[in-house]
N, C-alpha and C positions, 0 to 999 in steps of 0.2 A: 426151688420154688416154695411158695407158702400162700395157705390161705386167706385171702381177707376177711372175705366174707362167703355167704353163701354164692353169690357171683363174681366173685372178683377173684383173681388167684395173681398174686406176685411173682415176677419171675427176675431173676438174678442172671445177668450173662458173663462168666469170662470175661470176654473180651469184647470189645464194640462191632456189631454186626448192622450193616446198614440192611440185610437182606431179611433178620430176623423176622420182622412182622409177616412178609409176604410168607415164608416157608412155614410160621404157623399157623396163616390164616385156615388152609383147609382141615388143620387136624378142631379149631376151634367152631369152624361153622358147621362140621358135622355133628357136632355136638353128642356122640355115641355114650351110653351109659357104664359104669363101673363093671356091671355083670357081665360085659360083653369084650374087656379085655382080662378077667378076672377069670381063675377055676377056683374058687375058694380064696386063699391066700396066695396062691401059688402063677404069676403072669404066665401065659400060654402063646403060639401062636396064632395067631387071629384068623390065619387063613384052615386054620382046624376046627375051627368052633364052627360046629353045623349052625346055631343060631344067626351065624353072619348070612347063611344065605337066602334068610330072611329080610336081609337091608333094614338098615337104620339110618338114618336122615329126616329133612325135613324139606324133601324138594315137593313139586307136583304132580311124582307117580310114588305109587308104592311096590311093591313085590307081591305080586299075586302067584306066579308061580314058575318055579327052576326046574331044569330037567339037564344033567350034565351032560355035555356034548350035544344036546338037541337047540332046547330054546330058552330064553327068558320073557317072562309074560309081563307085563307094569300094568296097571289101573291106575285112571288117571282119581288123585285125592282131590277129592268135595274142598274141601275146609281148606287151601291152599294158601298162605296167607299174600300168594302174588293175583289170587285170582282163578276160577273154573277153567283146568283145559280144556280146551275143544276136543282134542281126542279121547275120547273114552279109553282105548287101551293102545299100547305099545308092545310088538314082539321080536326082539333080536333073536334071529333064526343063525343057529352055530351053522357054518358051511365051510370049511376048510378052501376047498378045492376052488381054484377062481374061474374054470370053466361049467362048475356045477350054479356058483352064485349069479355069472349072466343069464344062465337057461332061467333060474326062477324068474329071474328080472324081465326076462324076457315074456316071461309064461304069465306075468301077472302076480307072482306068488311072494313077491316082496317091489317095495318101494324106492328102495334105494340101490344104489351100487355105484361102489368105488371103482374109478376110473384107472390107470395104471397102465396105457400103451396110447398111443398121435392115432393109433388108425381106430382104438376103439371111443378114442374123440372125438373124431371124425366121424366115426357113425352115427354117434348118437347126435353132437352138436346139427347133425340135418334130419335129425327124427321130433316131428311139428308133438308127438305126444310127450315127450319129454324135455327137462331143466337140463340143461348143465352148468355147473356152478363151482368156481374153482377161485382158492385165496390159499396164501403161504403155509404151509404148515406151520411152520418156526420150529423148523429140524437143519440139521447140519449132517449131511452123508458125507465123509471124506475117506481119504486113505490116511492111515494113522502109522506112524513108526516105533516099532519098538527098539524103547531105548537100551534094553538086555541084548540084542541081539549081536554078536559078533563081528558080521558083517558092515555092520554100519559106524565100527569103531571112529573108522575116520570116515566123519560126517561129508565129507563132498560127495561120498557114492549118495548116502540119501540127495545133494543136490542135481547129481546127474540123472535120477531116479525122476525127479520134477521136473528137469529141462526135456525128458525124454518127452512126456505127457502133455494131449492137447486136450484141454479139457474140455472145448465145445466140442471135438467127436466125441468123446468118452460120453457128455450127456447124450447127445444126439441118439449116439450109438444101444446106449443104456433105458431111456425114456423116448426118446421122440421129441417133436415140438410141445410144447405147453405144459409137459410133467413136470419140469423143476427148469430153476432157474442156475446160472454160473454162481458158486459159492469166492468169497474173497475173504471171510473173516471166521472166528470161532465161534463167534456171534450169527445169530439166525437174522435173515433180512427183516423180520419182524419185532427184533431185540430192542429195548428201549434205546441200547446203548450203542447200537451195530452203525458199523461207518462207512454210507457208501463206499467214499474214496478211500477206503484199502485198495492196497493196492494186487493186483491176481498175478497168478503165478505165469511165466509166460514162455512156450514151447522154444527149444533152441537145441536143434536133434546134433549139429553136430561140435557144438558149445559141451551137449550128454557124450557123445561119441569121447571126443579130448578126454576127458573127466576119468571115463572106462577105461581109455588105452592109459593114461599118467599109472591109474592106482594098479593095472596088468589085472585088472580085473573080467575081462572079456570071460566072457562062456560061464560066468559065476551064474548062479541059481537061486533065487531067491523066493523062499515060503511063504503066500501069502495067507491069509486065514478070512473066511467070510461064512455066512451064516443062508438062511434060506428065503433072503430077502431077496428076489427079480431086483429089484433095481442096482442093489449092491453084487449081485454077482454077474449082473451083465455089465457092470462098470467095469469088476476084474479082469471081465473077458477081455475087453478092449485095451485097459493097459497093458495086460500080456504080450498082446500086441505091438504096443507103441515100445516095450522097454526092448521089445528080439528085432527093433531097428537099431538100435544102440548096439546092442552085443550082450543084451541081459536074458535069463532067459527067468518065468516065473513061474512055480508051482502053484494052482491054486487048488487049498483045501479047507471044503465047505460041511460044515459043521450042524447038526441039528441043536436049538436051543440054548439049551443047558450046558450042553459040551463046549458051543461056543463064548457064553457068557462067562464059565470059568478061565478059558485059555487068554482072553485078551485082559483081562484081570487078575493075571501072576504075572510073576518075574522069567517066567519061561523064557531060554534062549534058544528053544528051535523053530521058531519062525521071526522071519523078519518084518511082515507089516500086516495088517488087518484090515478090513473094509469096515466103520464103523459109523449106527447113525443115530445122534444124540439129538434129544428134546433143548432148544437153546433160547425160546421166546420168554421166558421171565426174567425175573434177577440174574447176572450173570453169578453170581455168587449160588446160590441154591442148585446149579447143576453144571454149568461149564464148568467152575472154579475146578469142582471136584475132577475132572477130568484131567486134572492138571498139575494139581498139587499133594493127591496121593490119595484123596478120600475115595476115588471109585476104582483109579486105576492106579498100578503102581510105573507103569513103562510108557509114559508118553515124555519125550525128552523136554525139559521146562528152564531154561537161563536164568541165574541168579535174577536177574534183571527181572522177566517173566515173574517167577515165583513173588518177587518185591511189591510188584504191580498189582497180581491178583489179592495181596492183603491188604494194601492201601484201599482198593477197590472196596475190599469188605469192610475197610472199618473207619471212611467217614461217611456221612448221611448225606453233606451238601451236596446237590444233584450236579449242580455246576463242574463241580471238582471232582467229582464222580465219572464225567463223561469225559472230563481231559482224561483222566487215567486209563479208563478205557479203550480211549480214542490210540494211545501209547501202548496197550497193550496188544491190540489189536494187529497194530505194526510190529511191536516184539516177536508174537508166535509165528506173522508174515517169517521175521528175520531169524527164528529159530528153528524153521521146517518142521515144526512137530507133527504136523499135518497139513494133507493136501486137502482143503475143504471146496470139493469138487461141486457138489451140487446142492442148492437151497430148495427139498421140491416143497412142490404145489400140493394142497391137497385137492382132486378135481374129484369130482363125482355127478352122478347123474338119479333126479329123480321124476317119478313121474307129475307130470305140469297141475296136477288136480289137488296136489300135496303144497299149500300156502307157508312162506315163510321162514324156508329150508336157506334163504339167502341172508338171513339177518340173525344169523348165528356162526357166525367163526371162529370156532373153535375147534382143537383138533387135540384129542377123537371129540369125531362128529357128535354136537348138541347136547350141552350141559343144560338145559332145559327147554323140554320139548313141547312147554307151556305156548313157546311163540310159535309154533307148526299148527295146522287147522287142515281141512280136506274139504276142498270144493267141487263138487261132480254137477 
């Protein structure tokens, strides 16, 4: 890149990126100053610099005050240039615990709360005090295969693995009505480019059965790996299930954080599949691609074919031509089993009814500006 001027900065790319603009628009509209990725000469990481937790932007709160593990406090900024919010202040209260976050909800002590089980929609959907308000997230929860694993040399076991598997129990089983939807593509149902008519995976237990007796694989064991996500390890629970009707039998082992974001991002050959759930509502370039073609992960299995598609994908602009390839790609990863993309969820939540304009923001995570929120009592 190079200077033009005092606003203008040139940037030079490799190679043709249809996705470029979008993945630098937020580093560009935050507009953060030199001193705050800088220690001197020397670049740093950002998430060390005590001055970050001060926030820099230029939205319509500011950072009045952080307390780790507790709370974050916002003031809402005068001089806005969208406009005065109505709210005076903003405070995301840290709660881990999701039985500790309904009691405040409950108790008055916060306004919001994410939703995440049919029976606690239920409840509230008939409580006259409260909203509830639920739109896509534009995630993609699937089962993911790893392509190091042993096991899966010869790919028919991964397809007996999917003919095992029903996937409206699995949601059912895992969320309830109304948390998420049937996944069909690697694309989020919110994707510019996501095709309804993918086609879904479809249960065929003793199509699976055949499969298992051909490769003399009966009584085999297969590792899964999941993380401390309720929605993804109660999906696990129920394939567990679905595969010891077949003759599989599966290990699940769940992982905190760290531990797990390392393991499904090596080359590791001791476990065979992962419960995994990716952000897929922008560019498909800026985050699936990476899924796929080695930038995030290195073991998700990808077909010349695949692989071909995802870079045509990136690198022309025409939208037209853009959505046939996607539309093909879509169908490839369908025909390559790389993944079972089991559920598309919702993000639902509930707020209290006094709280205006919590429905004209969807986005996810919740309210990239909370300029349009107001309080009526």
């Amino acid at each position: 890149y190079e200077k033009v001027d005092d606003l203008t900065v040139k940037l030079t790319l490799p190679q043709a990126s249809a996705s470029y603009a979008e993945a630098l628009g937020p580093i560009f509209t935050t507009g953060c100053p030199k001193c705050m990725y800088l220690n001197g000469d020397d670049p740093i990481s950002l998430g060390r610099l005590k001055e970050n937790l001060k926030g820099i932007g230029s939205g319509p709160y500011k950072v009045a005050e952080f307390r780790q593990d507790e709370y974050l406090k916002l003031d809402k900024y005068e001089n806005y240039y969208g406009g005065e919010p109505s709210i005076d202040h903003v405070i995301f209260k840290i709660v881990p615990d999701e039985n500790a976050q309904e009691v405040a909800f409950v108790n008055g002590e916060v306004d919001f709360l994410e939703i995440s089980t049919y029976d606690a929609l239920q409840k509230y959907e008939a409580d006259d005090t409260v909203t509830v308000i639920k739109y896509p997230e534009g995630r993609v929860n699937n089962l993911a295969i790893n392509a190091f694993s042993p096991k899966f040399e010869d790919r028919r076991l991964v397809e007996a693995v999917f003919l095992a598997m029903d996937q409206k129990a699995i949601i059912e089983g895992a969320y309830g009505k109304g948390i998420a939807e049937p996944g069909n593509s690697p694309l989020s149902n919110v994707n510019l480019f996501y095709n309804a008519g993918n086609p879904y995976y479809e249960q065929d237990v003793e199509k699976a059965k055949e499969i298992v007796k051909e490769l003399q694989a009966e009584g085999t064991t297969l590792t899964l790996v999941t993380n401390t996500n309720e929605g993804l390890k109660n999906m696990a629970l129920v394939i567990q299930q679905q595969l010891k009707e077949v003759g599989l039998n599966m290990e699940i082992t769940p992982l905190e954080s760290s531990g797990y974001m390392e393991k499904i991002f090596s080359d590791d050959t001791d476990f065979d599949m992962y419960m995994m759930g990716y952000a897929a509502a922008g560019d498909p370039d800026n985050v699936v691609a990476g899924m796929f073609d080695g930038t995030w992960t290195q073991n998700l299995y990808s077909s010349e074919r695949a692989a071909q598609l995802w870079k045509d994908g990136r690198g022309t602009s025409n939208m037209e031509e853009r959505a046939e390839i996607y539309k093909e790609l879509q169908k490839q990863v369908y025909e390559d089993r790389s993944i079972y993309p089991l559920a598309f969820p919702n993000y639902v939540f509930a707020v209290r009814s006094y709280v205006k304009g919590a429905d004209t923001i969807r986005t996810a995570p919740i309210f990239e500006d909370f300029s349009k929120l107001s309080i009526e009592k």
